[in-house]
N, C-alpha and C positions, 0 to 999 in steps of 0.2 A: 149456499148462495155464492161465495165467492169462486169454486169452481166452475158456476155458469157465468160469473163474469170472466172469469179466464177464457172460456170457450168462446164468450163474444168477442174476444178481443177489446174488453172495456179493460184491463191493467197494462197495456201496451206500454205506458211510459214507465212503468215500476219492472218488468220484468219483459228479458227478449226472450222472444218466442221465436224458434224453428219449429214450422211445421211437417208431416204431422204430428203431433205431441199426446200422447194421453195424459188425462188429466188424473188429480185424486193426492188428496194429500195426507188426509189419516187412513191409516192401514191398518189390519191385525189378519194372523193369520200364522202359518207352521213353517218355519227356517226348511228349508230345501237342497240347499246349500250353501254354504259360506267360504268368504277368501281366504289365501292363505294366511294372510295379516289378524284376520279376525280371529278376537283370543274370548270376547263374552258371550260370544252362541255358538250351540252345535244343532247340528242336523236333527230335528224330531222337536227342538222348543217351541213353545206357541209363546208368540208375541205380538206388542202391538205399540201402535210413535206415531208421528208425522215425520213425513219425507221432506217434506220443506218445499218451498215455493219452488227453488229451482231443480229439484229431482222430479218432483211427481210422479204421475204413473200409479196411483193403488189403484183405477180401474181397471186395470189389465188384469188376470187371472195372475201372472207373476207379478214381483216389482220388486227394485232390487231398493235398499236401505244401506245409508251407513249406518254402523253400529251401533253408535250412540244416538239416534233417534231413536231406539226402540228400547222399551222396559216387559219384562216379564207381565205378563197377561195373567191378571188374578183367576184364580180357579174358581172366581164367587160370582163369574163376570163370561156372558155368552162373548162369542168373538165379533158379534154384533154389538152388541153394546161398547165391550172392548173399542170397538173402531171408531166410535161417537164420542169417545172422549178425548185425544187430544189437543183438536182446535177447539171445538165446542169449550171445553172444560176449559183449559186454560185462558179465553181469550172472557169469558164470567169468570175466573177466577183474578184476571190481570184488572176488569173493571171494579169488581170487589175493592182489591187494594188501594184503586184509584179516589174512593170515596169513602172517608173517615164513618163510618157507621157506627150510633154507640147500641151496646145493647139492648135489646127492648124496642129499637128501633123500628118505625114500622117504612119500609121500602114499596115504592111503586117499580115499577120495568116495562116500559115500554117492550112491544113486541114478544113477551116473552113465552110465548108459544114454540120457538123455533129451538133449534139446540142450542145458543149460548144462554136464550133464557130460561129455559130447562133446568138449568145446570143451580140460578140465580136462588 
């Protein structure tokens, strides 16, 4: 959802945009090459992060990352799914901590068909 708000131009006041821009914020996928700075990947790692609001770019076939957005890609984990979990996951994982739950607990979720409530 929020990369087709990006596309419409509905986060305009939060982030400038030059166009054209591709969009796409979690990514997963095989290191290609890396800079000369970069000391925790080599060529041939599967990985997968988010780029962040102002890099973007995972729908491109390439996309470049700084380093530290991306974590080693579990072997338990298609590179699909891999890609569904950084925003998805942590932004149900940031509302979790938001709301003291005790155990046994029973929770409603509004919406939660989509990926953050998937994750819920």
């Amino acid at each position: 959802a929020g990369d087709v708000k990006m596309a419409a131009g509905w986060v305009r006041t939060f982030v400038s945009e030059t166009l054209p821009r591709v969009g796409g914020l979690d990514v997963a996928g095989v290191v290609v090459a890396v800079g000369s700075k970069v000391t925790q990947w080599s060529v041939g790692d599967e990985v997968f992060g988010d780029l962040g609001v102002e890099m973007q770019g995972s729908f491109a076939e390439y996309a470049i990352a700084n380093e530290n957005s991306l974590a080693k890609r579990p072997q338990s984990m298609s590179f699909t799914q891999a890609c569904a979990l950084p925003i998805s996951g942590l932004t149900a994982l940031m509302g979790c901590k938001q709301v003291p739950i005790a155990e046994g607990s029973t929770v409603v979720v509004r919406g939660a068909s989509g990926g953050v409530g998937s994750f819920v």
